[in-house]
C-alpha positions, 0 to 999 in steps of 0.5 A: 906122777901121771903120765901126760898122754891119753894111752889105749893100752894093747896087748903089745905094751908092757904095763910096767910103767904103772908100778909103784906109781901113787895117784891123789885120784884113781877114778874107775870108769870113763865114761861121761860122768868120769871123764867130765870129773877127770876135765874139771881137775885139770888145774887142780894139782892134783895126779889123776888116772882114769881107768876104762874097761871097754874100748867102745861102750854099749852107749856108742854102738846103740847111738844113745842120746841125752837131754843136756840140761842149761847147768851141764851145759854152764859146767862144760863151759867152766871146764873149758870144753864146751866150745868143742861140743855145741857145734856137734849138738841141737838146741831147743827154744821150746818145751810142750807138755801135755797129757795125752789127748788133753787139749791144754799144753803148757809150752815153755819157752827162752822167754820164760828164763831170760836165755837164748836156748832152753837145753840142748841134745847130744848124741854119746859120741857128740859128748864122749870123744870132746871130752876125751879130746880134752882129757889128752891135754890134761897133763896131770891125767894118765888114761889107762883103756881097756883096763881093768879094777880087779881088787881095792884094799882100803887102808887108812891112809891109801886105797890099793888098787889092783888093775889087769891090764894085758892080762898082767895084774899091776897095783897103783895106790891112791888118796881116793877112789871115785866110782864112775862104774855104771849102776850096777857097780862093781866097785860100789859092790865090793865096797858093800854099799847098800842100794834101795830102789825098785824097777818100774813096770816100764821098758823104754824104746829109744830110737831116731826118726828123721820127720818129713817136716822142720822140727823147729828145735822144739822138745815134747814130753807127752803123758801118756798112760802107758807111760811118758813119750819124749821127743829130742830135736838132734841136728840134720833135722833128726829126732831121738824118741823115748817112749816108754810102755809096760813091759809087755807092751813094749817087746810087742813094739818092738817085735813089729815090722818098720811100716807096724811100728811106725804107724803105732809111732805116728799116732803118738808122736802126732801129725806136726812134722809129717811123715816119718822115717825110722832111722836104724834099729830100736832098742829096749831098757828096763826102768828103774829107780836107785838110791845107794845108802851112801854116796861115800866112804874112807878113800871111796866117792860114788857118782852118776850111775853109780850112786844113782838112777831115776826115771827117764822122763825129763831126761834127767840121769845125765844130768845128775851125774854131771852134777855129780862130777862138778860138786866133786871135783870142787869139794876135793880141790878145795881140800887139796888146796887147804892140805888136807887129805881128799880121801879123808871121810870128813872131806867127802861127806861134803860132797855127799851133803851137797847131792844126796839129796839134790839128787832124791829130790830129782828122784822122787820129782820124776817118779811122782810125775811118771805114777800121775800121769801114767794111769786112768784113775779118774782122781789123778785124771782131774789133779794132773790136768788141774795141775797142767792148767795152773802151769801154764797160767801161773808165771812164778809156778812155770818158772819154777818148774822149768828152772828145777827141770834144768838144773837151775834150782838148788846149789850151783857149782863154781864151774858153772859159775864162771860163766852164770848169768 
């Protein structure tokens, strides 16, 4: 059986305690993506140990911050910890799309889906330590950090896994396995599956700035042809930019003194909020898009990063993964609660089925979007503004594109069902 307590193991503890220890699920990696996984299962019946390698993730010191869709948001609260994040996370009411200096805006707005907000925006650390928090008063879940996953054996009936802790070398078994592990995967890798993909020719810049006026908790995306520039309300009347460029174009950005980068930010970012200040430092990103051949094998699941990255316009990644998290946790507990086996790969193809190619689709949706709108090619030039025209003036395409942006297209977990609609 797991141990109830959230454990940050040190040097001074001795590891023993995990020997001959057998879990139903050893998930690697606790982050977001696998602590959300870890909290839907809290009721399942199922023993779980989450296994962390870094006391403080890369996420946290860069004060990374994410778009949460209305789905993530409806899953969390199924789950039960949402109550603990939205006092700590800005809503929006409004979305603006638009195309560079192209005077037609397709806004959006509660009223387009009946809901009081249209999303919300979240530092890490607003999502990470609730979720932590939650983990704690889990009774079925030992969280192991820093730890390590230094070797997994797959048999037929079991997965070993081989963990350092401490420097000590301790071996835990488990009906399955969940890589939770990031893109570039290791226990993805071990596994030998295959990834396709590429790198886009884009680096993003993220960084806060706090705007002389209100930002009225309104979202922007605005195409540009260098690449999409994305505003994210957050509280204190703070925002998170993501602005994408060409490589070249965006270490040059970032290479400029605060006064240089902000008056190349304000002529982006537009005269709507006033003066700017730049808060703390920048930081820079490779883009890319990944799709693993599979998501699952005998004892071993892939979710969020793990299994696959996307472009950041529409914020969608996090997203994916919580999705991801939510899908999983449902097949598994209703196989845990019919007696069957949760490793066995007939149980797993069905999350697989279920978001593959939810996920491929969001893949190629935000890929499209981002080679549309991020050139000059005079025939794109026509279709996309068309295309911006017809959005804004077709109620049933709006709508649409909105609900797919937000999660509410496609299968909906019973998480989120508990309180949809």
């Amino acid at each position: 059986m797991a141990r109830s307590q959230l454990e940050q193991i040190s040097p001074q503890q001795t590891p023993q305690d995990l020997r001959g220890h057998e879990y139903d699920l050893v998930i690697v990696g606790g982050g977001i993506i696998g602590l959300t996984l870890a909290a839907a299962l809290k009721d399942s019946g199922l023993s779980v140990l989450l296994i962390e390698a870094k006391v403080a993730s890369a996420a946290v010191a860069k004060g990374q911050a994410y778009a949460v869709h209305m789905l993530s948001s409806l899953i969390y609260q199924g789950i039960g910890v949402w109550d603990k994040i939205l006092p700590q996370i800005a809503k929006y009411y409004h979305v603006r799309l638009s195309d560079t200096d192209y005077p037609e805006v397709v806004e959006f707005a509660t009223a387009d889906i009946g809901k009081p907000e249209l999303g919300y925006v979240a530092e890490h650390q607003a999502l990470l330590q609730p979720l932590q928090e939650f983990v704690q008063s889990c009774s079925n879940v030992t969280y192991l950090c820093p730890a390590e996953v230094v070797n997994t054996q797959y048999q037929k009936d079991i997965v070993a896994i081989d963990i350092k802790i401490a420097e000590q070398l301790q071996t835990v078994k488990s009906k399955l396995l969940v890589a939770a592990d990031g893109a570039r995967s290791p226990i993805r890798q071990a596994a030998g599956i295959k990834t396709h993909g590429w790198k886009y020719w884009q680096s993003c810049i993220v960084a806060f700035v706090k705007p002389e006026k209100p930002h009225n908790n309104t979202a922007y995306e605005r195409f540009w042809t260098s690449g999409p520039f994305a505003i994210l309300p957050l509280p204190g009347n703070r925002c998170r930019i993501v602005w994408t460029a060409p490589h070249a174009e965006a270490q040059a950005l970032c290479a400029l003194n605060d006064e240089q980068f902000l008056a190349e930010l304000s002529r982006r970012y537009g005269d709507q909020m006033g003066k700017l200040e730049l808060l703390g430092d920048r930081f820079i990103f490779q883009v890319q898009l990944m799709q693993s051949d599979r998501y699952v094998l005998p004892r071993l699941a892939l979710i969020g990063d793990a299994a696959h990255n996307c472009h950041p316009v529409g914020g969608q990644g996090l997203n994916l993964g919580i999705r991801d998290a939510a899908a999983l946790a449902q097949i598994i507990q209703a196989a845990h609660n019919t007696d069957e086996d949760i490793g066995n790969i007939k149980v797993l193809k069905r999350y697989e089925r279920w978001r593959k190619l939810e996920n491929l689709t969001i893949l190629g949706f935000t890929d499209l979007l981002d080679r549309m709108f991020s050139n000059n090619f005079l025939p794109l030039v026509v279709v996309r503004r068309l295309g911006l025209w017809f959005l804004q003036r077709v109620p049933v395409l709006k709508v649409f594109m909105l609900k797919l942006m937000i999660g509410l297209k496609g299968r909906t977990p019973e998480l989120a069902k508990r309180r949809y609609m």
